[in-house]
C-alpha distance (Angstrom), angle and dihedral (degrees) to the residues before:
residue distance angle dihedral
X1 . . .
X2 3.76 . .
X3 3.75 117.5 .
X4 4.10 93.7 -40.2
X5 3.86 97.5 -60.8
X6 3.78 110.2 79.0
X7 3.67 132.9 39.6
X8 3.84 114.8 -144.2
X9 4.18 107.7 170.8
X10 3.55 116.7 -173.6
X11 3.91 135.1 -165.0
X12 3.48 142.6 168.4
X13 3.49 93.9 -146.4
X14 4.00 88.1 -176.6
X15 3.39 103.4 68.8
X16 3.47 140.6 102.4
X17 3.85 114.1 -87.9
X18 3.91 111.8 -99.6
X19 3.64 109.7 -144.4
X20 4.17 84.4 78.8
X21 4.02 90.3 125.3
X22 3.91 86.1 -106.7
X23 3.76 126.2 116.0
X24 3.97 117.7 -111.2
X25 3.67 141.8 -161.9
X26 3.91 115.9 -136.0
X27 4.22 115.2 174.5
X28 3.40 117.7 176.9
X29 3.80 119.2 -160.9
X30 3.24 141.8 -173.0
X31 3.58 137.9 -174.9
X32 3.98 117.5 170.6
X33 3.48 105.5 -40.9
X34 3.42 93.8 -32.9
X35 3.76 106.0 109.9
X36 3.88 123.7 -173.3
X37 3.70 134.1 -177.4
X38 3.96 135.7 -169.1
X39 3.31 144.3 -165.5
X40 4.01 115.2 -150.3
X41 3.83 98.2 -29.5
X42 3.40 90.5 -56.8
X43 3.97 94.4 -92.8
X44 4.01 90.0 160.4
X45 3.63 85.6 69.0
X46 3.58 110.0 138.0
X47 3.74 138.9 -160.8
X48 4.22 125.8 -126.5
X49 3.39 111.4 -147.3
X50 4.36 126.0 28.1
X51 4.22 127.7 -100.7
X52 3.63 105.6 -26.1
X53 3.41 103.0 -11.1
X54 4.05 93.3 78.8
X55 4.04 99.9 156.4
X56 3.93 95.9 176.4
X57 4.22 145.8 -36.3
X58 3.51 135.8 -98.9
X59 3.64 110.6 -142.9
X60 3.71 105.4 149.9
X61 3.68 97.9 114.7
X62 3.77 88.4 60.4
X63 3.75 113.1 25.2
X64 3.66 144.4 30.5
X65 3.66 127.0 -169.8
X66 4.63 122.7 -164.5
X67 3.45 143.5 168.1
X68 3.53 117.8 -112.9
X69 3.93 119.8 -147.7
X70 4.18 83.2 -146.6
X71 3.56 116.2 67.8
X72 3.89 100.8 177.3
X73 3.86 99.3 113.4
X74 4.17 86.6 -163.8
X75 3.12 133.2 109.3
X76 3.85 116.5 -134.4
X77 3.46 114.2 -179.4
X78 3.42 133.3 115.4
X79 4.43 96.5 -149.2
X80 3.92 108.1 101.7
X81 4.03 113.7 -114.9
X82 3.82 111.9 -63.4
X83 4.01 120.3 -157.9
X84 3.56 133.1 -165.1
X85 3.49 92.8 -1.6
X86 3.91 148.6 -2.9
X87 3.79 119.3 -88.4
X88 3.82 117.4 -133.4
X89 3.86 121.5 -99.3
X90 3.35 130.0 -126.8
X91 4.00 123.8 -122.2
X92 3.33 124.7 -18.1
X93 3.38 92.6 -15.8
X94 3.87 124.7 127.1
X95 3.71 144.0 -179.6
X96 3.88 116.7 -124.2
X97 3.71 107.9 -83.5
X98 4.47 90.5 -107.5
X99 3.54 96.0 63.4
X100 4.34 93.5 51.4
X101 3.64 91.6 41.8
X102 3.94 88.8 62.2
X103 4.21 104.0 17.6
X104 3.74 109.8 119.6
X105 3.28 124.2 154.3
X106 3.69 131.2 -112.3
X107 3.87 130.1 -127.8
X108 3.87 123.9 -168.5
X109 4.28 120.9 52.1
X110 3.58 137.1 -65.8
X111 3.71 132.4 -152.2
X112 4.33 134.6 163.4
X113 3.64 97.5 41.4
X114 3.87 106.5 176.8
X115 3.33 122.0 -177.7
X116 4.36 116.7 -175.3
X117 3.91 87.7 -12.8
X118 3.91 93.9 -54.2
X119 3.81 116.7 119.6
X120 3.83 111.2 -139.1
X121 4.03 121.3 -146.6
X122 3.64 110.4 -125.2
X123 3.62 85.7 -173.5
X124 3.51 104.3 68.7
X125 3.67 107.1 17.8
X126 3.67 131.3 155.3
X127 3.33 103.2 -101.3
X128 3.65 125.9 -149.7
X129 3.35 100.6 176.0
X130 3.86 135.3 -27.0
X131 3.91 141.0 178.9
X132 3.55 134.1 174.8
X133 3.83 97.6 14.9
X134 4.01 140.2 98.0
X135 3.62 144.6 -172.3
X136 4.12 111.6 -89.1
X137 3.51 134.3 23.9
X138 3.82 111.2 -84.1
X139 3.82 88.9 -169.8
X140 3.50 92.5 66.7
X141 3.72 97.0 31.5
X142 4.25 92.0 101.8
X143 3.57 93.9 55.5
X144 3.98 103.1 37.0
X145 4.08 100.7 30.9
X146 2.88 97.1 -150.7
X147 4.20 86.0 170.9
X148 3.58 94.6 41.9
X149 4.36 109.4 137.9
X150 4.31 81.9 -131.6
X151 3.94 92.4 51.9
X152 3.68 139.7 -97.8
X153 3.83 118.2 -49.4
X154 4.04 95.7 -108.8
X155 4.01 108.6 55.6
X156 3.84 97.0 -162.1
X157 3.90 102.7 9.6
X158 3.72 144.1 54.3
X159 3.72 121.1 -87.6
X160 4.18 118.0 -131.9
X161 3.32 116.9 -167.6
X162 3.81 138.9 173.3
X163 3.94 136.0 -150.1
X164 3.57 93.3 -129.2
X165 3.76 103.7 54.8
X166 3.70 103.8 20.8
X167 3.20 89.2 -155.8
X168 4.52 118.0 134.4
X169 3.90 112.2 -121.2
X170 3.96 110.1 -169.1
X171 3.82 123.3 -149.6
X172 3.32 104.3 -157.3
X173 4.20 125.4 -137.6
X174 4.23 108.9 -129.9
X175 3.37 111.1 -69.7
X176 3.40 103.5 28.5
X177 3.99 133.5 94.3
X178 3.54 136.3 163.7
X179 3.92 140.1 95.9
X180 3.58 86.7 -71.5
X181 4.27 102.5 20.5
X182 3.49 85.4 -106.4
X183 3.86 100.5 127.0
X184 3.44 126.8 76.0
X185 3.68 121.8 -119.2
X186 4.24 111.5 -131.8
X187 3.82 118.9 -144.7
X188 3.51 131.6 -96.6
X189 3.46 124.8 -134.9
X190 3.85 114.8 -157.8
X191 3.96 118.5 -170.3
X192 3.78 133.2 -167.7
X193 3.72 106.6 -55.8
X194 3.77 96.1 9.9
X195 3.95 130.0 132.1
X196 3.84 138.6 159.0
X197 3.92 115.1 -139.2
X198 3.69 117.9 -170.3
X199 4.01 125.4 -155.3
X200 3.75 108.7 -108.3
X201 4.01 102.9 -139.6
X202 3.27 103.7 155.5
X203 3.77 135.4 50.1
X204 3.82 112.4 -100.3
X205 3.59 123.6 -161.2
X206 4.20 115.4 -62.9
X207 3.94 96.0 -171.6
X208 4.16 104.6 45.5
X209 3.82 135.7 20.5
X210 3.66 126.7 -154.7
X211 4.22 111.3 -177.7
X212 3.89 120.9 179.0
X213 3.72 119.0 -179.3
X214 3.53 128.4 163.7
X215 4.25 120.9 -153.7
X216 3.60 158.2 154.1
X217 3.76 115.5 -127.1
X218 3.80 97.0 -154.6
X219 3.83 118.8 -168.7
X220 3.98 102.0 -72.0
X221 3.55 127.9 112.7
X222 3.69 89.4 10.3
X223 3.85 91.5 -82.1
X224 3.72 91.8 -54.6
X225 3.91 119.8 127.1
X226 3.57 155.5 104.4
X227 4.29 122.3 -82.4
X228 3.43 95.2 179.5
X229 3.60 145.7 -16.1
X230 3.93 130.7 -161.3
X231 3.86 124.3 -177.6
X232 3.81 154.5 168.8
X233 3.80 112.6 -164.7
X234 4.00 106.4 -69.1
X235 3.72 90.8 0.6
X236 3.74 127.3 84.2
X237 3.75 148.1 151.8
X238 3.68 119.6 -143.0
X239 4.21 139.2 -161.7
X240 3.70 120.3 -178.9
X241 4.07 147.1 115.4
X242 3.63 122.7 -99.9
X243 4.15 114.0 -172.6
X244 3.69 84.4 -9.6
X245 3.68 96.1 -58.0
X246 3.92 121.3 120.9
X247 3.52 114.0 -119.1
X248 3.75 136.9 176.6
X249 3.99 128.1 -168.9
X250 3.63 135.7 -177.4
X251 3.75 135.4 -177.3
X252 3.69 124.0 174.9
X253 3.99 97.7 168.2
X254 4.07 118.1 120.4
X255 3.64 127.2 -152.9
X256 3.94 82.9 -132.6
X257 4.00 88.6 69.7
X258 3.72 127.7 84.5
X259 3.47 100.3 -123.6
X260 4.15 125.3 30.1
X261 3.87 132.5 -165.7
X262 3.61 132.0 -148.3
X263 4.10 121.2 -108.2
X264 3.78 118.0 -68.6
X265 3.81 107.2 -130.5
X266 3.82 131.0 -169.1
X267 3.96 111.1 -171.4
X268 4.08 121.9 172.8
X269 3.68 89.0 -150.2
X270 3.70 92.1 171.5
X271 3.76 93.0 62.8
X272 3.70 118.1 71.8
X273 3.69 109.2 -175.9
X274 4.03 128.6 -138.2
X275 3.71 121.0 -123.8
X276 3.71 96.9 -128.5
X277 3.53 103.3 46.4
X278 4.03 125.1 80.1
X279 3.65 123.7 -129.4
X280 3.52 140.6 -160.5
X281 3.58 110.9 -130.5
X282 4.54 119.5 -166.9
X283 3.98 113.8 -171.8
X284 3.79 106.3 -178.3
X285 4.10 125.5 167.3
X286 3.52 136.8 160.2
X287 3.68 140.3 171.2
X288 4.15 93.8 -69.9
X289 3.91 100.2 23.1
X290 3.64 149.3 35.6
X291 3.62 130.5 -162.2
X292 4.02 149.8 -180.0
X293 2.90 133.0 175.7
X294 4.34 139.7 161.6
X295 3.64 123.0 -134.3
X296 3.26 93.9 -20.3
X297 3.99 102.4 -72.0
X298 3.23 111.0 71.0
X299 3.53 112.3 65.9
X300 4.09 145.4 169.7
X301 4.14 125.3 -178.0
X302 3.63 126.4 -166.5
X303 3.52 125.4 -153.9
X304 4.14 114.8 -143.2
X305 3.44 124.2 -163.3
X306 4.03 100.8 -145.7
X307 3.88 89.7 -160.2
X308 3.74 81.3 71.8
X309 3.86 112.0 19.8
X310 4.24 117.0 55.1
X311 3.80 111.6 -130.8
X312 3.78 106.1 -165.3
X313 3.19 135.8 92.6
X314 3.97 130.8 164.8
X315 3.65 102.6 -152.1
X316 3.90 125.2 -136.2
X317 3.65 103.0 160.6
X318 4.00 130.5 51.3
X319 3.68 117.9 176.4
X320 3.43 134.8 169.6
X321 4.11 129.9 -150.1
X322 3.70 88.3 8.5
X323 3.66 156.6 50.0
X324 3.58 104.2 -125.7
X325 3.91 133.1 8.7
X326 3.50 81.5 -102.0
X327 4.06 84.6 83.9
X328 3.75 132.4 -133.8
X329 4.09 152.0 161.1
X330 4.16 99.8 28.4
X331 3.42 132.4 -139.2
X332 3.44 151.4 168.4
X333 3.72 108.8 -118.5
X334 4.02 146.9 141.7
X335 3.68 122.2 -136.2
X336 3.77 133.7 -149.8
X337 3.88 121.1 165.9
């Protein structure tokens, strides 16, 4: 519903049910009246067609796109931000007749709400009013302890859990690796020339990419050069700084295909970073979406449209500080993926 006036419901009504004691990912975008929904990064994307004869995707168990009759993308009310349900009104007072016909409440826990890029903290909000909910996640609370007298499971990280495995998943703050994010990472110290290349053995994801890497640009190359560098022949994926502005680029075209596209680029412009100061860099992209964003506040997201943009990738290569093994643009600079 848009700003008490319309109704727009949308579903993917070909998904997987939720309530499978798993955690999910559900964005909601809009951008006009172009209104867009999905389900987990949409990782059970599919292709139509085989090798380079691709002729279309299947996404509807993960994403559903409409056009909205409203195409006012604010939002003008004057209620503070309700979630996981509406709170009852006193008097005569009464919500608009689209939000009761479809209010239910939800049961389970919630965490990374972003609203327009800006994370919100669930853990300290303002609270207007609030009934029948607490800080934590007691459905995860056997596995991660988060109450346990010796500490909670992840030392320097946030514990996800699930009901179906049980089993305590740490993501770990910069820094810090480890089982349990309870060893510190050392620096790296890359020189003229210099580059790390690691042995790809196993299979990493094809569909999504998630790339953390924490560094200090120092004063070579005038802030220009490559963080890291993953690839598979023509194909690659990209994170570095060029005139002291993070950047991230990806291209999964082949000159064996029909059709190509150009590079997709995400630059924070508007951020020029210092030479003495370390920053925590976040490159993020699946089939529908692309993201960067540096210590957590400044922030740019890309739409893709993967009619029109490929989105996999089986990587072979995984460098870091360079483009090639033949080594280039040095820095010093931690990584954590």
């Amino acid at each position: 519903m848009f700003n008490g006036v319309v109704a727009n419901p949308i579903q993917i009504s070909g998904s997987d049910a939720l309530n499978d004691g798993k955690w999910h990912t559900v964005t909601l975008y809009q951008d006009g009246k172009h209104i867009e929904l999905v389900i987990d990064s949409c990782y059970t994307i599919v292709p139509i067609g085989t090798g380079d004869k691709i002729i279309g995707i299947d996404d509807s168990s993960c994403r559903r796109v409409k056009i909205t009759a409203d195409d006012d993308e604010r939002l003008n009310v004057v209620a503070p931000l309700q979630i996981g349900g509406v709170a009852p009104l006193s008097g005569k007072e009464r919500y608009p007749g689209v939000i009761t016909a479809f209010a239910m409440y939800f049961k389970g826990c919630i965490r990374d709400l972003m609203v327009n890029n800006e994370l919100y903290d669930l853990g300290v909000p303002d609270y207007a009013s609030e009934e029948h909910s607490e800080i934590g996640c007691q459905l995860t609370e056997a596995a991660c302890g988060l109450n346990d007298i010796s500490g909670p499971y992840c030392v320097h990280g946030e514990c996800i859990s699930d009901l179906v495995s049980n089993v305590p998943k740490c993501l770990c703050d910069p820094g810090y690796g480890g089982d349990r994010c309870d060893i510190p990472f050392k620096w790296v110290e890359f020189g003229p020339g210099s580059f790390v290349e690691y042995d790809v053995k196993v299979g990493l994801e094809d569909k999504t990419t998630d790339v953390d890497v924490l560094f200090l640009p120092g004063k070579a190359n005038a802030g220009t050069g490559e963080l890291g560098f993953a690839g598979a022949g023509e194909k690659y994926i990209s994170t570095s700084i060029e005139n002291y502005s993070p950047t991230a680029k990806f291209d999964f075209s082949s000159s064996f295909t029909a059709s190509s596209t150009t590079p997709v680029e995400l630059q924070l412009t508007n951020l020029h970073l210092q030479d003495n100061i370390s920053y925590w860099m976040q490159f993020s992209r699946s089939p529908v979406r692309a993201s960067l964003s540096v210590d957590g506040v400044y922030r740019g997201v890309l739409p893709l449209n993967p009619l029109k943009t490929p989105y996999q990738i089986d990587i072979n290569e995984l460098l870091l500080g360079a483009l090639s093994v033949q080594g280039d643009k040095g820095f010093r600079i931690k990584y954590e993926d």
